[in-house]
Structures are given as structure tokens and as C-alpha cells.
C-alpha positions as CSV (number, residue, x, y, z in Angstrom):
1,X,5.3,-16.2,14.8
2,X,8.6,-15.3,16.8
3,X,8.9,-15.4,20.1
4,X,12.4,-14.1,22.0
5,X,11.4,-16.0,25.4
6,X,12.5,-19.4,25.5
7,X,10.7,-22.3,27.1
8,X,11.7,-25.3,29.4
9,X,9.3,-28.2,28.5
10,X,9.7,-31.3,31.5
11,X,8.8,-34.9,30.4
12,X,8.4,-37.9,33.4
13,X,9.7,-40.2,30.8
14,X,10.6,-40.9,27.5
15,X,7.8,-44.0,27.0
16,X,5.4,-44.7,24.1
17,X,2.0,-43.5,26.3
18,X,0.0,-40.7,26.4
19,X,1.8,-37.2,27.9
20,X,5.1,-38.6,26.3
21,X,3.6,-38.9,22.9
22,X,1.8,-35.4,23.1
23,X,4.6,-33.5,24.3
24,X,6.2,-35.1,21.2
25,X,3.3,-33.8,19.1
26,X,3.4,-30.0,20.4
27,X,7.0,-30.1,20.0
28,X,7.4,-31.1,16.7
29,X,4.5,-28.6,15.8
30,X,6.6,-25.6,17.4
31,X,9.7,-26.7,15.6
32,X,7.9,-26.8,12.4
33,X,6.3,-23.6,13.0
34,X,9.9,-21.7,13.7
35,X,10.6,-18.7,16.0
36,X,9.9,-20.7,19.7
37,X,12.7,-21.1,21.5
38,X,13.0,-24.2,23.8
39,X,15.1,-27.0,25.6
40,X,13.3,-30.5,27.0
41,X,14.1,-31.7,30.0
42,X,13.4,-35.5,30.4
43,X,13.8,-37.1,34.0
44,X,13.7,-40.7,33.1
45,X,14.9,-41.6,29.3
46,X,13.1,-44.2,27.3
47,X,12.2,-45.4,23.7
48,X,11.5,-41.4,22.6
49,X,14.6,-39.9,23.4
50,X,15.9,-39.7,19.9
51,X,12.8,-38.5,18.8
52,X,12.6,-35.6,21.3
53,X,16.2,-35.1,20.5
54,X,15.7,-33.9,17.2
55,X,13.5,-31.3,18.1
56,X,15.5,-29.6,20.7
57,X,18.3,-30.0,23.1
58,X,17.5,-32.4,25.9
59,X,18.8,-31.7,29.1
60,X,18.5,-34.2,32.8
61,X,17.5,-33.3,36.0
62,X,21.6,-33.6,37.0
63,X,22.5,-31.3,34.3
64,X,20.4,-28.3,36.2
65,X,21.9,-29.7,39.2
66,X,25.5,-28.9,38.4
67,X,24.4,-26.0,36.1
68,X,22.1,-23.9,38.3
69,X,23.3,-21.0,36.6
70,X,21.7,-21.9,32.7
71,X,17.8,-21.3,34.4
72,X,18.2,-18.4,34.0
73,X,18.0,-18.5,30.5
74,X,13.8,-19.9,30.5
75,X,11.4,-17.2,30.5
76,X,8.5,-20.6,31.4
77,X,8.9,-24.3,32.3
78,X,6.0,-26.4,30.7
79,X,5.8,-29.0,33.1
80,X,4.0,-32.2,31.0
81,X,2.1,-33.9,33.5
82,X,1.4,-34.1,37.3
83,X,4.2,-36.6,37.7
84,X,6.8,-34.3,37.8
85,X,6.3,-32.8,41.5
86,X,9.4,-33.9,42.9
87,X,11.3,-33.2,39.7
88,X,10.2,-29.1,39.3
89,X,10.5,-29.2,43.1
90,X,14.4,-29.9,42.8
91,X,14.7,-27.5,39.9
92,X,17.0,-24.4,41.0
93,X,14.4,-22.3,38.9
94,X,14.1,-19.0,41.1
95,X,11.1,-17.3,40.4
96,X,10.2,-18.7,36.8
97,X,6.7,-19.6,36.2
98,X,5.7,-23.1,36.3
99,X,2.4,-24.1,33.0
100,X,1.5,-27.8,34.3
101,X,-0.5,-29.4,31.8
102,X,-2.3,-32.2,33.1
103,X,-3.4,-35.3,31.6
104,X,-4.6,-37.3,34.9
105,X,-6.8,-38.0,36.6
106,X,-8.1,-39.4,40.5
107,X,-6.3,-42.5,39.7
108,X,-3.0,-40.8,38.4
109,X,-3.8,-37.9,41.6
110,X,-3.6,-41.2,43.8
111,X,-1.4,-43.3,42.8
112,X,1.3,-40.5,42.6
113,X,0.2,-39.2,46.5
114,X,-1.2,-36.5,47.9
115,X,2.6,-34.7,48.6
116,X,3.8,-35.0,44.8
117,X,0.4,-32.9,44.0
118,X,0.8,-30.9,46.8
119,X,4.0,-29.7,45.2
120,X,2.6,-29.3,41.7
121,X,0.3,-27.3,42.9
122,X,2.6,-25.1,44.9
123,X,4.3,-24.3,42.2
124,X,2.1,-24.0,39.2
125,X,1.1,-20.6,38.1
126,X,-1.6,-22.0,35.7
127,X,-3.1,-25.6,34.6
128,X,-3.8,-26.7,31.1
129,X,-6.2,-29.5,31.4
130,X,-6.5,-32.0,28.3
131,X,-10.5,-32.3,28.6
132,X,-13.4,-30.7,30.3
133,X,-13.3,-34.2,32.5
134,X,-10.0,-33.0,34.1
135,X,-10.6,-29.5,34.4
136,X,-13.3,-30.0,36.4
137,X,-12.2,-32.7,38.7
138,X,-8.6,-29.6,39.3
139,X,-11.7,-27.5,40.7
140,X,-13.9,-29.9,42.6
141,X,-10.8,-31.5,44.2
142,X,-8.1,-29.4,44.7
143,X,-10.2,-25.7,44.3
144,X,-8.3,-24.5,41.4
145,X,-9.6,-21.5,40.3
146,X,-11.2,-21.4,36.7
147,X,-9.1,-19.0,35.9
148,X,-6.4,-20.4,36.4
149,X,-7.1,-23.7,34.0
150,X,-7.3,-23.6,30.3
151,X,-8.8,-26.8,28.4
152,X,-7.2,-28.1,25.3
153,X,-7.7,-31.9,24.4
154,X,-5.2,-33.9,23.7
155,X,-4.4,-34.0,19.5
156,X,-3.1,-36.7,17.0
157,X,-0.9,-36.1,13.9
158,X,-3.7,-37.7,11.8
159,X,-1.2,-37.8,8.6
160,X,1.5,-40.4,10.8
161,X,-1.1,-42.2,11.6
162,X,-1.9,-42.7,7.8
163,X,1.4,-43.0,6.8
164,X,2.6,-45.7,9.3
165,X,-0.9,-47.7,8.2
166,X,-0.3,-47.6,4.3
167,X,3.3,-49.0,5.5
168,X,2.0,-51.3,7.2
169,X,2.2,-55.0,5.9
170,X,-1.2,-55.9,6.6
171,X,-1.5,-59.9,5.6
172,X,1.5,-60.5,7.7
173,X,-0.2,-59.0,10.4
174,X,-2.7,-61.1,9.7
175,X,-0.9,-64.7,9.5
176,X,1.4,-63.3,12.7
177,X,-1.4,-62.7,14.8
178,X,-4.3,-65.2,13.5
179,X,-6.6,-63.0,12.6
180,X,-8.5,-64.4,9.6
181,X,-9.4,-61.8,6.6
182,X,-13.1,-62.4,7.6
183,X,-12.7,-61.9,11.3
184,X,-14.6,-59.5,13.6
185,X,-12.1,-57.8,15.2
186,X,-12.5,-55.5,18.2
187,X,-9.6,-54.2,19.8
188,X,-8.6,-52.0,23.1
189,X,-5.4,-50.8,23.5
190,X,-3.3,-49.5,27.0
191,X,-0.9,-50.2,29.3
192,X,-1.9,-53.8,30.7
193,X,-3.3,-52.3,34.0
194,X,-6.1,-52.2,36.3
195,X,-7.4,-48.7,35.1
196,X,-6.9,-49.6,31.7
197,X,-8.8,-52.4,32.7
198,X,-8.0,-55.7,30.5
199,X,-9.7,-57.8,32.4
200,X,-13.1,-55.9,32.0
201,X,-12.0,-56.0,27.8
202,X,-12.3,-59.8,28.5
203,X,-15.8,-59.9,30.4
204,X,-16.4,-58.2,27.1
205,X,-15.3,-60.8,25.0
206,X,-16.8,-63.1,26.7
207,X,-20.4,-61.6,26.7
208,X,-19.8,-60.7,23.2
209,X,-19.0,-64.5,22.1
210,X,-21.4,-65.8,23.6
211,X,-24.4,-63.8,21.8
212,X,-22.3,-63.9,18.9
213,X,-24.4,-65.8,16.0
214,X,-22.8,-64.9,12.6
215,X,-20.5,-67.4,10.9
216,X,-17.9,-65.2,11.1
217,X,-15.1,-66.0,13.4
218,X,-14.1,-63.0,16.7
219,X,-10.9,-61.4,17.5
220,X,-10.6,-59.3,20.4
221,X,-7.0,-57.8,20.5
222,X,-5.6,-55.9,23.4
223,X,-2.3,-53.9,21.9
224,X,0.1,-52.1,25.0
225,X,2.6,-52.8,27.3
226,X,2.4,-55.4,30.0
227,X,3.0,-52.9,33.6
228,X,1.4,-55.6,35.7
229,X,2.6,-59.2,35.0
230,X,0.3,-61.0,37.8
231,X,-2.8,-59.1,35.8
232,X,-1.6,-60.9,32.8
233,X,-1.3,-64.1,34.6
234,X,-5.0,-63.4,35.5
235,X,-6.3,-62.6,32.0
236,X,-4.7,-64.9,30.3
237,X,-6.0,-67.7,33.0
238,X,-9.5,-66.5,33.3
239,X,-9.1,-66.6,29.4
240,X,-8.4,-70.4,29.7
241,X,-11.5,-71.0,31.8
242,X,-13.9,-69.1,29.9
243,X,-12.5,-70.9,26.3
244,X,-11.3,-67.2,24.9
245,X,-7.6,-68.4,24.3
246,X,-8.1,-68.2,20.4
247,X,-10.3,-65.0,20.4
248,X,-8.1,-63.3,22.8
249,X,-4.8,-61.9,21.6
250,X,-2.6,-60.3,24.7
251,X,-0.4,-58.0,21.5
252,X,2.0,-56.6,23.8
253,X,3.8,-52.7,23.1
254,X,4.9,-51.8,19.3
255,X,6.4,-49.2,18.5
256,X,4.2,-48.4,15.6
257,X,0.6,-50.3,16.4
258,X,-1.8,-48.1,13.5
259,X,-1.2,-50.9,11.4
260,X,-2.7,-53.8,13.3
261,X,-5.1,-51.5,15.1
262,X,-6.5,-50.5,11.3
263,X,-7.6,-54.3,10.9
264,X,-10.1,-54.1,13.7
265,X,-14.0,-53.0,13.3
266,X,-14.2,-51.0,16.5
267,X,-12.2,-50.0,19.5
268,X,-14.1,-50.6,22.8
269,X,-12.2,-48.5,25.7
270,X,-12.3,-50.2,28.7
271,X,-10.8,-48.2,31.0
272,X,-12.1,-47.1,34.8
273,X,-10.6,-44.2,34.0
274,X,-9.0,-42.2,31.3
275,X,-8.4,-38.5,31.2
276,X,-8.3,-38.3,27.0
277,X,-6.3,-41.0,25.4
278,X,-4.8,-41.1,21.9
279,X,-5.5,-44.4,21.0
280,X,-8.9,-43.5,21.2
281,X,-8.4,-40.9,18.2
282,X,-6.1,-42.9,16.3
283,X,-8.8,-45.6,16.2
284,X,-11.0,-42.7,15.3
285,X,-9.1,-41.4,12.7
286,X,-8.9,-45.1,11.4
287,X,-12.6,-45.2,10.9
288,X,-12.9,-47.0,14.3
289,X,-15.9,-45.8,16.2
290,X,-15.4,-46.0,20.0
291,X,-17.5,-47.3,22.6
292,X,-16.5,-46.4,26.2
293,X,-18.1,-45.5,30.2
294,X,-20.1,-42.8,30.8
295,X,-18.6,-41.1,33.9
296,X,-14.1,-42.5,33.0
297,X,-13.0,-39.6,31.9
298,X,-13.1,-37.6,28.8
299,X,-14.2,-40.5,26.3
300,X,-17.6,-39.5,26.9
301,X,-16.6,-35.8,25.7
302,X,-15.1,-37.3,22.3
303,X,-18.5,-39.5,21.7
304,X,-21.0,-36.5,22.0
305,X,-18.6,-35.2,19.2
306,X,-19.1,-37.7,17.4
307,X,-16.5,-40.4,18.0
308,X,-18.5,-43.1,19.5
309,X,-20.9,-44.5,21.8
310,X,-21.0,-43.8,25.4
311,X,-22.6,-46.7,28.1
312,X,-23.2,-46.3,31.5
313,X,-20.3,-46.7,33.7
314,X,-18.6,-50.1,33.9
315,X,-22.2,-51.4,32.1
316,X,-20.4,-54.5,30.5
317,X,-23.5,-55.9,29.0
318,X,-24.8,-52.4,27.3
319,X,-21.3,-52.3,26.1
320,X,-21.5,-55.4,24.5
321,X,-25.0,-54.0,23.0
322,X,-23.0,-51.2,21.1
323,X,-20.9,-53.6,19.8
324,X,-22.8,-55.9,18.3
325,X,-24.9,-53.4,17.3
326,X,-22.5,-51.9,15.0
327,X,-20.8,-55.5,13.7
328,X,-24.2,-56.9,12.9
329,X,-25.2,-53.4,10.8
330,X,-21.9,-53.1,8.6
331,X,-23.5,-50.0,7.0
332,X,-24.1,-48.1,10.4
333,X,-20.6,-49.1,11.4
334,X,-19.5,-47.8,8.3
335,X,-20.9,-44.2,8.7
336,X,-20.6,-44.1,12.3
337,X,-16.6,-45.1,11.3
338,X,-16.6,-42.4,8.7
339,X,-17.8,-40.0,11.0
340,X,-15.5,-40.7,13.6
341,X,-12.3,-40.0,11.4
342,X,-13.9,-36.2,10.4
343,X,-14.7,-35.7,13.9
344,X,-10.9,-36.5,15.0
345,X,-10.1,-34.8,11.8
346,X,-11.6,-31.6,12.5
347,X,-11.4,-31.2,16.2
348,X,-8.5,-33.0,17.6
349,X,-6.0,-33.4,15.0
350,X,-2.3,-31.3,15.8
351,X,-3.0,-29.8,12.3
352,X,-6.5,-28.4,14.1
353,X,-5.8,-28.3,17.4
354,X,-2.7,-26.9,18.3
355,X,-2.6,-23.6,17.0
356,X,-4.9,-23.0,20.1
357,X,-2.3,-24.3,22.4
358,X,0.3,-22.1,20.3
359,X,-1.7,-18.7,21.1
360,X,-2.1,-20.0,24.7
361,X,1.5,-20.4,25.4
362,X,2.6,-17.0,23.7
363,X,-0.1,-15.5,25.7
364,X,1.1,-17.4,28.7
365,X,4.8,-15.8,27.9
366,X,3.6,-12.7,27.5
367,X,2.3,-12.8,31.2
368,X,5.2,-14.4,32.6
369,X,6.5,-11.5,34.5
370,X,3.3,-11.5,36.6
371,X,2.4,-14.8,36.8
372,X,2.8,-16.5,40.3
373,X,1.7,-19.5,42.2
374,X,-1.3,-20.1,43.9
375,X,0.3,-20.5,47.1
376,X,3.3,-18.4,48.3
377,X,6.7,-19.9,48.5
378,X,6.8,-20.4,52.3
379,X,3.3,-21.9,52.6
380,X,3.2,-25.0,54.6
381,X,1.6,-28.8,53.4
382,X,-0.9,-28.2,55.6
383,X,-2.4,-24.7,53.8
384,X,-2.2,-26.3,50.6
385,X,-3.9,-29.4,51.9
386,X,-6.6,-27.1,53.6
387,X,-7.5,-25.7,50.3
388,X,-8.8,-29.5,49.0
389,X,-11.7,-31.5,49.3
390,X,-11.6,-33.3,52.2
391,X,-13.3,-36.3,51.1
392,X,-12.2,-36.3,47.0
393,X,-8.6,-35.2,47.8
394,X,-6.1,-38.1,46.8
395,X,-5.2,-40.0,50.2
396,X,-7.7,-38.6,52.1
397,X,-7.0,-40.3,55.6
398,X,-2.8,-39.7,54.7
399,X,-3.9,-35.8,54.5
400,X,-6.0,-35.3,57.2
401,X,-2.8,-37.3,59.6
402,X,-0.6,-34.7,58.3
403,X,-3.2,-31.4,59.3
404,X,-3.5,-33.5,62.6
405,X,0.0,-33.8,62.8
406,X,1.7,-30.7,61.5
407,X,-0.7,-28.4,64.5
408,X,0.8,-30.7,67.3
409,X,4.2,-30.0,66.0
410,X,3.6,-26.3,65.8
411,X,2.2,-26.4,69.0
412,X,5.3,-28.1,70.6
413,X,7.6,-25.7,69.2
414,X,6.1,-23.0,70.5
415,X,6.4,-24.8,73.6
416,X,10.0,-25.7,73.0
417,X,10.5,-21.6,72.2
418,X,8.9,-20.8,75.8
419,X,11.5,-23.0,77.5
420,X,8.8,-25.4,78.0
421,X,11.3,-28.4,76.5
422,X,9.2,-31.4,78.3
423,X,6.1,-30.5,77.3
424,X,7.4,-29.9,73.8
425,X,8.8,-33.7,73.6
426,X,5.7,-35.0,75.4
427,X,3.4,-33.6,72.5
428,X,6.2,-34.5,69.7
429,X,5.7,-38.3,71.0
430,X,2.0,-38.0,71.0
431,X,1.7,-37.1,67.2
432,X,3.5,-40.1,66.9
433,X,1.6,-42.5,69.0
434,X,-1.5,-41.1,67.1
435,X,-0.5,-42.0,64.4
436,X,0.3,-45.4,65.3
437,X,-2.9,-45.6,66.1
438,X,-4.0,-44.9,62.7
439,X,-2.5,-48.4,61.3
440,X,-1.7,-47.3,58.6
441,X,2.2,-47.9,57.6
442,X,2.4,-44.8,55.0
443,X,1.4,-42.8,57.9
444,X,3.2,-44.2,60.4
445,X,6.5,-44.0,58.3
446,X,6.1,-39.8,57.2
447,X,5.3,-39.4,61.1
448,X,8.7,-41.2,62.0
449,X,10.3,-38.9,59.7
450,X,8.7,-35.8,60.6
451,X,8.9,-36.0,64.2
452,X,12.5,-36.8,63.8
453,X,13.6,-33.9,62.1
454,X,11.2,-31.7,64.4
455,X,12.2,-33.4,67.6
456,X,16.6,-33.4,66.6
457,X,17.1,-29.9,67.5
458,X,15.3,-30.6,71.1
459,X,16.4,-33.9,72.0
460,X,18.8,-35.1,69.5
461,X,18.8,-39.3,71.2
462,X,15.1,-39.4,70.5
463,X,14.8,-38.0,67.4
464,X,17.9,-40.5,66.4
465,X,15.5,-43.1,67.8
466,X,12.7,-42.5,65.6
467,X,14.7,-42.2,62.5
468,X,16.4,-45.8,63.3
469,X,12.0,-47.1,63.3
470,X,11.6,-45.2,59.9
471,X,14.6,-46.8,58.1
472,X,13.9,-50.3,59.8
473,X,10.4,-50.0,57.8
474,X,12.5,-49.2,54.9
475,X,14.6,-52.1,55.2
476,X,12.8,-55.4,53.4
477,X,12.7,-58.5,55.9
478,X,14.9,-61.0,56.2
479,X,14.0,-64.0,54.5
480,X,14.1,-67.2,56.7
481,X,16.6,-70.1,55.7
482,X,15.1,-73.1,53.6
């Protein structure tokens, strides 16, 4: 395959989690396929840079900055993940198309706000959703057309998975972590958060110990990066009261965990929510069979196909069912296992799997003459908002303030352009004191600002006014001597 266009691929971060790792994948594929053409650009560096590095030049956001000029050279920017609003927003990109493949979902849609998918959305030409689960949630929420989305799951490189196992010096793992050769072992893996849920991996253990009859001893080992200490402090005291401190190993990140996640009979995935994550397959591929919720994301999607088990959403108790049932029938666990690994074998490996995503990007080049954005360039927050689902649509009530909010200040201007310069100020104000109203400091503060910079060509002192309230709720308190 050749291909003459070249490609900007955008990465949040560097970090050892799920777009990261399969941006890594696709671009290791492309390089080992030859003829595609691309630079990565990486907004915030981390434990992958050398990796990425030796696939391709790696640029920063500054480096466009000071270098408008070399965007020309991208015929597509492959933006990784809904987390780079801001980031494509600042690019000096012209009319380039914008590919965002997303691998979120509501939490990741709230979390990041509704303006940072506002932008994405503004600028993306055309989705690629990493299960059906997120594809459908881009329509229902945000109206994407169908057309506009194409679904590829997310893919493993089944072979490093192997390799950094067999490597892997499995007794020490063993004595290091106190988990005895004739241990149960069930293991979830994630960053330690609340939609990763830890703390509903150790109702599990806890249900699961406590039905627990064979002589064997239980492990249940949680592998990934700590993101919220005070949940940790939680776990680990809740662990305490409920007597789990020997069962319950808090791992931490590694750089390579297939190893110590090979030791372990099943992997039970937690999560509230998760769009389609690797550990998942490269428990799979491992001979781990999965048990996750019904209703979180796209786990469900890789059970029908034979990863795993799905139970009914946050069902901690029919989770603990599944599990048991496959540790106390070692020969169902064992074919369940074994067909696990072919399922992630033959559907969601990068050996399988990405060829598709190959032919969807050429095609995508192909078309990148004609491809535009959903929403022309000069299109205001408010008709993008008006396009979502009122009630689904990440901050909701923060939305619906800004609609409110952005017709008052259209109105006043108008006013303001009919000499009306009072009546203009007076409704400027109001948007404001509605929005106090709201009690909500989010609001408040992006109404502060707002105003401001709609009020300063009309009355310069008040606008100054409200600026100095937005940066006071800005500033952190002052802490009172001891």
C-alpha cells in the first residue's frame, strides 16, 4: 500500500492507558506496513514518548505554534480521543479535515465538559467509534449522523502480550506479591478511579470470600495507576474493616503487567463504565475469561463474542455467581479461558483488526478534499448545543445556561447596534443575575466571563468589574493564621 498524503495523528498524552496504547498499536502497524506518511503530535509527554518516537517524528502543540506554516504539509489530522478539543482548536490547521476517533464515553463526555466536545464536534468531519456502545451513545447524545461514524474496536498486539509473559519471571512474582502457587487469583486492572471502580472489585472480594469454601487460599489483585489517592485511602481502609488486607493486593502501574496478570484465573471488570478496554483483551488473550455489567460499555459486546460473562449492571452478587462458578468448575474455566484467547485472537487482535482501520483511513484520505465538519466554521456554541439531547448531553443544566444566556446577549447587542446602549447593559446584567441565580459556580464563573467580554466594547468600567469577580473565583482563599 502507498499512500502520497500524509497524516497528523494527535495524542492527549503519552501515558500507559487505553487511547495512548492504541494509537501506539495503529502506528506501529502503519510503519510496519510502509508507504503511510505521518507525524504525531503529543500534547502532554509521558512514559510512551520514546516509543511513539520511533515510529515517527513527534511534534508539540508549541511547535505548530511557531511553525504555522508546516500544516500545510497534512492532507488529515487523526485526532486520538475526545480529549483533544482545546488542543485541535488551537491548531493553525486551515481547512484540513479533522478523523476523531473516540474511545469515551458519558463519563469521559462529562468529565471533560460540555465546551471541550462542543469543539470536537465543530471540527470533526467524521467519528471512528471503538465499539458499537460508543457509536451509539455519538447518535443518541450528540445526533451524529450514522454516516458520519465508523466502528472499529479497539485491538491488541496479541504476540507482545505473549512475549512480555514468557519473559516474565513468574515465581518472583509470586514471592513479591504473596500469591501462593495454589492461589485463586482474580484480578481487575485500571486507573484507581471511581469509574474504574476499585471499590466495587472489593464488595466483590468480599462477597466472594465469604461464600468461598475450598481449601484453597484467594487473591484478588487490582494492577493500575493510583489517579485518586483518597479512593485508595478508602479501599485500603474498608479492606481493613472487612479482614481483606491479605486477599487484597492494591499492585499499582507497571510498565509491563501481562506477566502478573497471566497468574490470575479470571479478570472481573468492574468498571461503571468503559468504552472497550485493552486489559480486557489481554486478559482474554491470556486465557482469562471476563466477567463484566451489562449496560458499562462495550464489555458486554466482547462477551457475546465470546470473551466472557455479562451480569446485570452493578449486580455485585450475580458477579460473584460467575466467578465462582468458573473457579469451582476448573474445566469450564478452562474452555471458557481457551475460547476467550481465539475470540481476541480472531476478532480483536492488530494482526486481525487493523487492516480494517488501514482501508478506512486510505478511504478517509481519499475523500479529504470534500470532507467538512458538521457544523460550519462560524457556527455559534449555542447551534451546536441545540443539536444535542437535552437531557443526555454532558452538563446538561451548564448547556442549557449558555442557550439562555447567549439569546440575551444577542438580544442586547442588537440593542446596543440601535443606539439603545441602556437597555443593552440592563439585559447584559440580567444574564448575569440569572445566572447567579442558578447557584452553580461553573456557571456563574463562564457568565462573568462572557458578559465581560460582551459588555467591554459598551461600557468598558463594568465589564472591567465583572472580569475582577471571575478571577477573584479563580483565586484560592486565603488560609487563616494558626
Amino acid at each position: 500500500m502507498s499512500s502520497p498524503a500524509k497524516i497528523l495523528f494527535v495524542s492527549h498524552e503519552a501515558t500507559r492507558t487505553g487511547a495512548p496504547m492504541f494509537l501506539l498499536h495503529l502506528v506501529r502497524w502503519l510503519r510496519a506496513q510502509g508507504g503511510w506518511d505521518f507525524e504525531i503530535l503529543i500534547a502532554k509527554s509521558g512514559p510512551l514518548d520514546d516509543d511513539f518516537a520511533q515510529t515517527a517524528p513527534v511534534r508539540t502543540p508549541e511547535y505548530f505554534s511557531k511553525h504555522p506554516d508546516l500544516m500545510a504539509a497534512f492532507t488529515l489530522i487523526y485526532s486520538n480521543t475526545v480529549c483533544n478539543g482545546s488542543t485541535i482548536n488551537a491548531l493553525p490547521r486551515g481547512s484540513i479535515p479533522v478523523v476523531t476517533h473516540v474511545h469515551e464515553l458519558d463519563y469521559g463526555y462529562d468529565s471533560l465538559g460540555a465546551k471541550n466536545m462542543a469543539l470536537v464536534i465543530a471540527h470533526s468531519a467524521h467519528f471512528i467509534a471503538c465499539a458499537d456502545a460508543v457509536a451509539d451513545r455519538l447518535g443518541s447524545v450528540f445526533r451524529i449522523p450514522t454516516e458520519r461514524i465508523s466502528v472499529h474496536h479497539e485491538l491488541i498486539d496479541v504476540t507482545a502480550v505473549e512475549t512480555n509473559v514468557a519473559r516474565g519471571d513468574l515465581a518472583a512474582l509470586r514471592a513479591r506479591f504473596d500469591l501462593p502457587a495454589d492461589a485463586a487469583i482474580l484480578a481487575g486492572c485500571g486507573t484507581f478511579d471511581m469509574r474504574k471502580a476499585p471499590d466495587l472489585f472489593l464488595q466483590l472480594a468480599a462477597r466472594i470470600r465469604d461464600r468461598w469454601t475450598s481449601p484453597r487460599p484467594l487473591r484478588f489483585v487490582w494492577i493500575g495507576r493510583m489517579n485518586v489517592p483518597e479512593l485508595g485511602k478508602i479501599v485500603r481502609h474498608d479492606s481493613r474493616r472487612l479482614g481483606l488486607e491479605k486477599e487484597l493486593k492494591l499492585i499499582g502501574e507497571l510498565s509491563e503487567p501481562h506477566a502478573l496478570l497471566s497468574l490470575a484465573d479470571l479478570f472481573c471488570l468492574t468498571s461503571r463504565e468503559d468504552p472497550f478496554p485493552l486489559a480486557m483483551l489481554e486478559a482474554g488473550a491470556m486465557g482469562k475469561p471476563v466477567v463484566c455489567f451489562d449496560r458499562a460499555g462495550g464489555g458486554p459486546e466482547y462477551c457475546a463474542a465470546g470473551g466472557g460473562i455479562a451480569v446485570p449492571f452493578l449486580n455485585i452478587e450475580a458477579m460473584a455467581d460467575a466467578c465462582l462458578h468458573w473457579l469451582n468448575q476448573p474445566d469450564t474455566l478452562a474452555r471458557d479461558g481457551a475460547r476467550a484467547a481465539t475470540t481476541v485472537r480472531e476478532r480483536f487482535s492488530v494482526q486481525i483488526g487493523m487492516p480494517a482501520l488501514g482501508t478506512t483511513l486510505q478511504s478517509l484520505l481519499g475523500q479529504a478534499a470534500t470532507l467538512s465538519p458538521l457544523f460550519a466554521a462560524d457556527s455559534d456554541l449555542a447551534d451546536i448545543y441545540a443539536n444535542w439531547d437535552d437531557v443526555q448531553a454532558p452538563q446538561a443544566e451548564a448547556v442549557a445556561a449558555y442557550v439562555e444566556r447567549s439569546a440575551r446577549l444577542k438580544q442586547a447587542e442588537q440593542l446596543a447596534r440601535q443606539g439603545r446602549r441602556a437597555d443593552a447593559i440592563k439585559l447584559m446584567l440580567q444574564a448575569v443575575n440569572v445566572d447567579i441565580a442558578r447557584k452553580d459556580a461553573h456557571i456563574l464563573l463562564e457568565s462573568l466571563r462572557e458578559v465581560s467580554q460582551r459588555l467591554a466594547p459598551i461600557e468598558p468600567r463594568q465589564a472591567a468589574y465583572l472580569r475582577e469577580k471571575a478571577e477573584a473565583m479563580l483565586r484560592p482563599p486565603l488560609r487563616k493564621a494558626a
